[in-house]
C-alpha positions as CSV (number, residue, x, y, z in Angstrom):
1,X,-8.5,8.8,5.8
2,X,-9.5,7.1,8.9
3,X,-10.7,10.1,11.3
4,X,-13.6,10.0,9.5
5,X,-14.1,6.3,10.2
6,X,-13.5,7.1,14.1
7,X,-11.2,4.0,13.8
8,X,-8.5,5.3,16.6
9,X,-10.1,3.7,19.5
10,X,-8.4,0.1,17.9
11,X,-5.3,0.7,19.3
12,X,-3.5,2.7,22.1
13,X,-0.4,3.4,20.7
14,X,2.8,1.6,21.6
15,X,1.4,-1.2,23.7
16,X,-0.7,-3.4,21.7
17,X,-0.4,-7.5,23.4
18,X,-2.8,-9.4,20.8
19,X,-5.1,-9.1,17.8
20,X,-8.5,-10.2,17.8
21,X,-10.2,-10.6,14.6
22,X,-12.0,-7.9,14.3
23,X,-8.6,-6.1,14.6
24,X,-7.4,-7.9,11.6
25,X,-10.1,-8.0,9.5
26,X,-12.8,-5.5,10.1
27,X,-15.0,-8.3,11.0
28,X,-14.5,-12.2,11.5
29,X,-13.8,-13.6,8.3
30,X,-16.9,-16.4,8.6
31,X,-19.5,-17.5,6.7
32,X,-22.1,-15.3,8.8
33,X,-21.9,-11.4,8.6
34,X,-24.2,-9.8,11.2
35,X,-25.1,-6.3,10.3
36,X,-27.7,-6.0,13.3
37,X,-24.7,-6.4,15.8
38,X,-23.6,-3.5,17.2
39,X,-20.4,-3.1,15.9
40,X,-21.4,-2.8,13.1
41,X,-24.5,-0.2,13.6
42,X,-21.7,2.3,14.5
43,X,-19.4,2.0,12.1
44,X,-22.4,1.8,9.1
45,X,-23.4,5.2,11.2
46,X,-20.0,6.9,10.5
47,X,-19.7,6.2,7.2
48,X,-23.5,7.5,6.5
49,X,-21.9,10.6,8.4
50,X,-19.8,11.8,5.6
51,X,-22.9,12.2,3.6
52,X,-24.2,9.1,1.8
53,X,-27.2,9.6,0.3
54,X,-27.6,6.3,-1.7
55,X,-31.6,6.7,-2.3
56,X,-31.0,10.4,-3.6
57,X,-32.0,9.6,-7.8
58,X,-34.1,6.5,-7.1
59,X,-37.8,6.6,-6.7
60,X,-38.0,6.0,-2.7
61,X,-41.2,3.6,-2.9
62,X,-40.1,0.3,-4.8
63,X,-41.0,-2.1,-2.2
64,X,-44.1,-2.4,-0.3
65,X,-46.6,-4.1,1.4
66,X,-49.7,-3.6,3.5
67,X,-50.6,-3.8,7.2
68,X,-53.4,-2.5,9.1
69,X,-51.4,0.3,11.4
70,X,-52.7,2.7,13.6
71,X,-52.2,7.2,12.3
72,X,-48.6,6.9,14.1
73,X,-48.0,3.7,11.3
74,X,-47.8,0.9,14.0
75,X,-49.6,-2.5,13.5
76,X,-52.3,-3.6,15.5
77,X,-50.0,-5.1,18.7
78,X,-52.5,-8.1,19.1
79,X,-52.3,-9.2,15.1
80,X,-49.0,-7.7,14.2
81,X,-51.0,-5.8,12.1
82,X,-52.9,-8.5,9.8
83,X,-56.7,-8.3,11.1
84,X,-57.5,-11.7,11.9
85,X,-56.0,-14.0,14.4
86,X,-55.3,-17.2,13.1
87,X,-54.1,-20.4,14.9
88,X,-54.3,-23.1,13.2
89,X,-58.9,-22.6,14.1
90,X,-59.7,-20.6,11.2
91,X,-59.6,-17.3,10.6
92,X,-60.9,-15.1,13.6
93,X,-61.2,-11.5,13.7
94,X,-58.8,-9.3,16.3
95,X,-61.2,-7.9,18.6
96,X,-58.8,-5.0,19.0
97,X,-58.4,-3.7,16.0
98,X,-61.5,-5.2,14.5
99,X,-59.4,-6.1,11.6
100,X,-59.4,-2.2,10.7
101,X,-61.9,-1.0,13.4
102,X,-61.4,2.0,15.1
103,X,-58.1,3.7,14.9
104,X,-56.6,1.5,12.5
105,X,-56.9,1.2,8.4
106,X,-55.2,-0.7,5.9
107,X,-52.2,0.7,4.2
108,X,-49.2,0.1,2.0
109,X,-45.9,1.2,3.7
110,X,-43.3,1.3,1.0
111,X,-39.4,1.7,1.1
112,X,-36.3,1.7,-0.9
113,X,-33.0,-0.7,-0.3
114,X,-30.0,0.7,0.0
115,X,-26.8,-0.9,0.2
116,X,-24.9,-1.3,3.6
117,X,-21.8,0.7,3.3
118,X,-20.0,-1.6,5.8
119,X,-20.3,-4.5,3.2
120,X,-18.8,-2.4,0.4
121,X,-15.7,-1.6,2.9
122,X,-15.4,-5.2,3.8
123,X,-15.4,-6.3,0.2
124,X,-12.8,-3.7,-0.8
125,X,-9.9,-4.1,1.9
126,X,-10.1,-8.0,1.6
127,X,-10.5,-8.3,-2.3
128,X,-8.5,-5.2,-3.6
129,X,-5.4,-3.6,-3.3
130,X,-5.2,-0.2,-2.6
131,X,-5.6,1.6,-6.2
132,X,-6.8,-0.7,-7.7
133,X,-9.8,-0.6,-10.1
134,X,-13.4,-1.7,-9.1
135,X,-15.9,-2.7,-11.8
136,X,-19.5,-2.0,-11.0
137,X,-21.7,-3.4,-13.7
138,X,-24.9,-3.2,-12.1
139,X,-23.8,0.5,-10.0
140,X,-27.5,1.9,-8.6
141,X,-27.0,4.6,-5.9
142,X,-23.7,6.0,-4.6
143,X,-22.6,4.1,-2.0
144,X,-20.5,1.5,-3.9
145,X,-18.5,4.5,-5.5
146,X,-17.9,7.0,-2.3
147,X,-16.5,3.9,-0.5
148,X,-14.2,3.1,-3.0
149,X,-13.0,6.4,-3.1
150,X,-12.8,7.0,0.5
151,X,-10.6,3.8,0.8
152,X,-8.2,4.8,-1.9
153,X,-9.5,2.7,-5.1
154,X,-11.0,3.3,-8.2
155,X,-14.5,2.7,-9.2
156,X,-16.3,2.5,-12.4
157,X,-20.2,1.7,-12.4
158,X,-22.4,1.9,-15.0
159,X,-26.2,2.4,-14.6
160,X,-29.0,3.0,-17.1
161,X,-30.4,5.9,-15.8
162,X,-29.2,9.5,-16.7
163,X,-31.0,10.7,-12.7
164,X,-28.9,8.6,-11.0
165,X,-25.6,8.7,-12.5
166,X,-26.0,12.3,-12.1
167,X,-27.4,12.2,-8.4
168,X,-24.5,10.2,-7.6
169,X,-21.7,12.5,-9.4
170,X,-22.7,14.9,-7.4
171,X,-22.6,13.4,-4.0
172,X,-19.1,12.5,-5.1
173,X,-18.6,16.0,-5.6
174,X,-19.5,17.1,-2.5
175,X,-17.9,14.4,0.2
176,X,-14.5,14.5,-1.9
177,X,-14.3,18.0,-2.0
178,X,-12.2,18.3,1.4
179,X,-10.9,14.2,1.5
180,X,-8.3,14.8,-1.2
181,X,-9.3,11.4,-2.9
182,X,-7.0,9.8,-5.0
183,X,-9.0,8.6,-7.4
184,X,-12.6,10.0,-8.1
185,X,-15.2,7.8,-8.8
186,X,-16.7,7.2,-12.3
187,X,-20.4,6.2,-13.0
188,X,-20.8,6.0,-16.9
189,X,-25.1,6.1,-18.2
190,X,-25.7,3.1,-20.6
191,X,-26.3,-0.7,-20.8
192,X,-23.7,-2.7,-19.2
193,X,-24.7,-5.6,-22.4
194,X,-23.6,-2.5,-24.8
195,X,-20.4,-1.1,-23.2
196,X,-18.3,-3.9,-22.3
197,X,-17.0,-6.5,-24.3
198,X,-18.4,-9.6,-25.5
199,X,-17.1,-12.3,-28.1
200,X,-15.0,-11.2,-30.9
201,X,-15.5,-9.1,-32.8
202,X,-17.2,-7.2,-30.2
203,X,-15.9,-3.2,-29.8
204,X,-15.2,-2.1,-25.9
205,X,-17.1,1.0,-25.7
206,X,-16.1,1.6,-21.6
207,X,-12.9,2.7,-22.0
208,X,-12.3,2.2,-18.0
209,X,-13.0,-1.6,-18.9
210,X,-10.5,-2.8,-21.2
211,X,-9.3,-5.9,-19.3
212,X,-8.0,-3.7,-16.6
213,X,-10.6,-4.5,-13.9
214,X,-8.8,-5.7,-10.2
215,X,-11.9,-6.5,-8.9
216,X,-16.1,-6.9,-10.1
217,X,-18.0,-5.7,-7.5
218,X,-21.8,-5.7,-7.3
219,X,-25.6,-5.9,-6.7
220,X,-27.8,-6.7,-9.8
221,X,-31.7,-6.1,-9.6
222,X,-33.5,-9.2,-8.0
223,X,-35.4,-9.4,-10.8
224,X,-38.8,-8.0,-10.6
225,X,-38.1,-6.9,-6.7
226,X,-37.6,-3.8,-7.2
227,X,-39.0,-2.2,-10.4
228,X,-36.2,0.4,-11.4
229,X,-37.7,2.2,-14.8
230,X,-39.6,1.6,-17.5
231,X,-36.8,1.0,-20.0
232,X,-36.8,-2.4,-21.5
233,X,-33.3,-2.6,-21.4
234,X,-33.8,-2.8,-17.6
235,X,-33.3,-6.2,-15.9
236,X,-35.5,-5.4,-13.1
237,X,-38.6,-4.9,-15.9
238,X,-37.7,-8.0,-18.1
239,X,-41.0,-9.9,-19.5
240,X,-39.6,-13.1,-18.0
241,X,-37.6,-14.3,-15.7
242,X,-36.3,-16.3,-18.6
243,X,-35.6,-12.9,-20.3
244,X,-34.0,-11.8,-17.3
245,X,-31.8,-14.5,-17.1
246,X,-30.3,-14.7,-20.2
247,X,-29.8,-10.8,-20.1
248,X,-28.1,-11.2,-16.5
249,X,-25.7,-14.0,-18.2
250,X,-24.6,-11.7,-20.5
251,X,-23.7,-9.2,-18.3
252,X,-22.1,-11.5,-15.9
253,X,-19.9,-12.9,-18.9
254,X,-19.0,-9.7,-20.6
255,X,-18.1,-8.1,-17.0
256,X,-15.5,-11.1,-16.0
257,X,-13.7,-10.6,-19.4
258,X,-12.7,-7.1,-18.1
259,X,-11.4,-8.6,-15.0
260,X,-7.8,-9.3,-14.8
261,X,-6.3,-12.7,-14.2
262,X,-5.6,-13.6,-10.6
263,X,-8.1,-11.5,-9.6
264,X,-11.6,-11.6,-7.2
265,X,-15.5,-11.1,-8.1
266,X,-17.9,-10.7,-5.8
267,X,-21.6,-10.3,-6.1
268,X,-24.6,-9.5,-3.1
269,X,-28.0,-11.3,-4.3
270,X,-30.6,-12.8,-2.4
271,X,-33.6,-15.0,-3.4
272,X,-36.9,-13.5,-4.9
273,X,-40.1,-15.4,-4.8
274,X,-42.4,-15.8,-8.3
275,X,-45.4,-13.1,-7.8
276,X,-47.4,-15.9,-9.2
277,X,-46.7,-18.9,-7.6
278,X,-45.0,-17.6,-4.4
279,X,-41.4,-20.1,-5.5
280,X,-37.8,-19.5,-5.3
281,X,-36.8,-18.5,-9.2
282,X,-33.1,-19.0,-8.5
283,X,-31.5,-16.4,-8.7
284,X,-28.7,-17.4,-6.1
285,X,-28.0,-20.6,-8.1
286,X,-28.5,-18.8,-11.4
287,X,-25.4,-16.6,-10.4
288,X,-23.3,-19.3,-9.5
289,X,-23.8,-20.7,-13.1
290,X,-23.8,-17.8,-14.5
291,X,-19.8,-16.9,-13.2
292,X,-19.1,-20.7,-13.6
293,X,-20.0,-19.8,-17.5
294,X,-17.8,-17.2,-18.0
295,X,-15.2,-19.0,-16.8
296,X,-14.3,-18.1,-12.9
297,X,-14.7,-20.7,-10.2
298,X,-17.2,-20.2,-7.0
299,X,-14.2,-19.5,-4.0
300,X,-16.7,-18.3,-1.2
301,X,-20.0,-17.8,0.1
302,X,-21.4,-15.6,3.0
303,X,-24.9,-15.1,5.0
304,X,-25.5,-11.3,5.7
305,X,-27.7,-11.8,8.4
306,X,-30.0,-8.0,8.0
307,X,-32.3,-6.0,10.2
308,X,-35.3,-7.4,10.6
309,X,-37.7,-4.1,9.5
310,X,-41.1,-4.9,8.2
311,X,-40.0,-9.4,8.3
312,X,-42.4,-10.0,11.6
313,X,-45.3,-8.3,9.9
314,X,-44.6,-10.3,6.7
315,X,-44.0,-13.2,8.3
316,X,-47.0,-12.8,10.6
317,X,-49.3,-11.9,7.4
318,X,-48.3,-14.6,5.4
319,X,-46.8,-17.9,7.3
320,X,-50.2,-18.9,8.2
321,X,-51.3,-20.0,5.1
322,X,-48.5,-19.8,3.5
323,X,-45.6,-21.4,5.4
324,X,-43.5,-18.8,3.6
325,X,-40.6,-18.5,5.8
326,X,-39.4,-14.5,6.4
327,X,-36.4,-13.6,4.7
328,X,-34.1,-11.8,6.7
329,X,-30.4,-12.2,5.1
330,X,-29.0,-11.9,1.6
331,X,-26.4,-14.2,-0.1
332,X,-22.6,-13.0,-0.6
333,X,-20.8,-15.0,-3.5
334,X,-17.4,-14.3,-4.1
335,X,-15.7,-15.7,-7.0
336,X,-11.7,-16.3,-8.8
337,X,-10.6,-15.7,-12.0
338,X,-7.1,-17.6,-12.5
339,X,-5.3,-18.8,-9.4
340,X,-6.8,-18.2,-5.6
341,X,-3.2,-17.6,-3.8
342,X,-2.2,-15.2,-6.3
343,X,-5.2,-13.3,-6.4
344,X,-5.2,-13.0,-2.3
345,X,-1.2,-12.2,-2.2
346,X,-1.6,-9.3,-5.1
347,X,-4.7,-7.9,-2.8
348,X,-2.0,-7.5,0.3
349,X,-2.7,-7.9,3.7
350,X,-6.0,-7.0,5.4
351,X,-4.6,-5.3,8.4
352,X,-4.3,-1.9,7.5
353,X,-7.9,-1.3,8.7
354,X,-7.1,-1.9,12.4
355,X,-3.3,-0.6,12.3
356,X,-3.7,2.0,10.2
357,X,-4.9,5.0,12.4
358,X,-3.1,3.4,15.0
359,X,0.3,3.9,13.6
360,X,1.2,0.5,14.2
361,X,2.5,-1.8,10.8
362,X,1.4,-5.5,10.3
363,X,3.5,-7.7,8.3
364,X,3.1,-10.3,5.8
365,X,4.7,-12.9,8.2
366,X,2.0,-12.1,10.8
367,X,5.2,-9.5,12.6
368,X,4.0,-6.1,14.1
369,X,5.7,-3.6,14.5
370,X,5.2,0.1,15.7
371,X,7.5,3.0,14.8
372,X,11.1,1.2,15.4
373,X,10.0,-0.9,17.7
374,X,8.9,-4.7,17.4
375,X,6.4,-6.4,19.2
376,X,7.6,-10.0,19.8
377,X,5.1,-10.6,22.2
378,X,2.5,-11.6,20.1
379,X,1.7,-15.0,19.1
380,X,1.6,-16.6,15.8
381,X,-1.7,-17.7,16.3
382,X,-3.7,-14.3,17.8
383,X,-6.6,-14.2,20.3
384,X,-10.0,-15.5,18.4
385,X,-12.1,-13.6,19.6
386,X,-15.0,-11.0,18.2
């Protein structure tokens, strides 16, 4: 399971001394995730190497924004790409590019998010037990499922659109074929509102969903972000953000009642800005409600600090006159249903990742051990270090 992962270089065998965190945990379990660090480059690198495809079934232009760049698609160096210089003395022309003079024009650069497969693997070891069943409500591209598979759990997601269900079967498909998976992931086509339960005398329609679920896993559309189709029964096209938010309630509610007791939730959002008045609507807040409502309590929250990408243009396009601040990280909210303790001794313990290829067993009472032999030479309390 792990060659693929290139995870042997965590330990030579038979003479490990300490752990740092990293070896424990895959990363440092605090309240900031960096996905620009290094470490985490490379290991989001080997798992694209098995063949992720997450954009394949998704239109690949849902975001965009505009910049004057030059025919190679690099912004005017003197403007970052805006036109005008402006500090604080009124708008002023760039005399290089002439605010789309020679060699430069105005276009719209437009990408797709796709979600870091590193995230999904953190998630999984420290919220679920090997085997255990992952509920994706709101399931989008592949990633979510080929991790879960690769790591030895189950996966169910659901997504509205026939395209990408089917793009992402088929991915599965093709990376399992030589990995002898366990368990294959699932994704089901519908509307999450219509196949899993909500108050009697509602009918369960997912039949992978029938209070079985050992962890709820997901990203839900940031509202009108991303525009995913033109079906009304789409979050991401709701009239409303009023609309959207009692739809996304709903959702929330009818996915914890498939969750077990004891058991974790976890969902990635990050803020989106009004296109009208340029505010927060509150959609961080609005999921912490939202799980509070159905019942779960709020146990954690992460920063994942991401790549900055197109944020300096942005930022240098629209701080000015704005004072719109670039958004460069997303919010991870993790979530209990029933008791906290129980929950984190029924996931197990989060070493395999680093002792795993390593051949090298850590215990529950922090003892390691490797083949017959025990290593009393570390210390209770490990090296903290990253």
């Amino acid at each position: 399971m792990t060659d693929e992962l290139k995870q042997n270089y965590l330990f030579d065998p038979g003479a490990p001394t300490h752990l740092t965190l990293m070896d424990r945990f895959l990363v440092p379990p605090f309240s900031v995730f960096d996905s620009r660090a290094g470490y985490w480059q490379d290991r989001k690198r080997a798992w694209l190497d098995l063949g992720i495809k997450s954009e394949l079934g998704r239109d690949e232009q849902l975001l965009g924004f505009s910049s004057i760049v030059n025919d190679r698609g690099k912004p005017c160096p003197y403007c970052t790409g805006t036109g005008q210089l402006d500090e604080g003395l009124g708008p002023r022309r760039c005399r290089y590019c002439g605010g789309a003079g020679t060699g430069y024009s105005k276009r719209t650069l437009k990408t797709t998010s796709v979600f870091d497969p590193v995230l999904c693997e953190i998630a999984y070891r420290w919220l679920c037990a090997e085997g255990g069943l992952v509920l994706d409500p709101f399931a989008g591209g592949s990633v979510r499922g080929i991790v879960a598979a690769q790591l030895h759990r189950q996966y169910v997601g659901i997504d509205l659109r026939t395209e990408q269900c089917q793009a992402n079967e088929q991915q599965a498909a093709e990376i399992g074929a030589s990995r002898g998976w366990p368990h294959t992931p699932h994704w089901i086509v519908g509307d999450s509102r219509e196949l899993l339960p909500g108050p009697p005398p509602d009918v369960i329609v997912c039949r992978y969903a029938k209070g079985n679920a050992d962890l709820l896993f997901s990203c839900p559309p940031y509202y009108d972000l991303e525009q995913y189709s033109d079906d009304p029964r789409d979050l991401s096209n709701a009239s409303s953000y009023t609309a959207f938010q009692a739809a996304y309630f709903d959702i929330i509610d009818r996915a914890c009642q498939c969750l077990k007791p004891d058991r974790f939730a976890c969902f990635v959002v990050g803020e989106v800005r009004n296109k009208q008045h340029g505010h927060y609507v509150g959609l961080v807040t609005d999921t912490i409600i939202g799980f509070q409502e159905a019942g779960l309590r709020y146990y954690n929250e992460a920063i994942l600090l991401t790549p900055l990408g197109s944020a300096p243009i942005r930022a240098a396009q629209s701080f000015g006159g704005s004072r719109k601040l670039g958004k460069t990280h997303q919010n991870i909210l993790m979530f209990v249903k029933g008791d906290a303790k129980a929950a984190a001794e029924w996931c197990g313990t989060v070493a395999e990742v680093a002792l795993e290829s390593g051949g090298a067993t850590w215990h529950a009472d922090g003892s390691l051990s490797y083949g017959d032999e025990e290593f009393s030479g570390l210390t209770d309390e490990p090296e903290v270090t990253a």
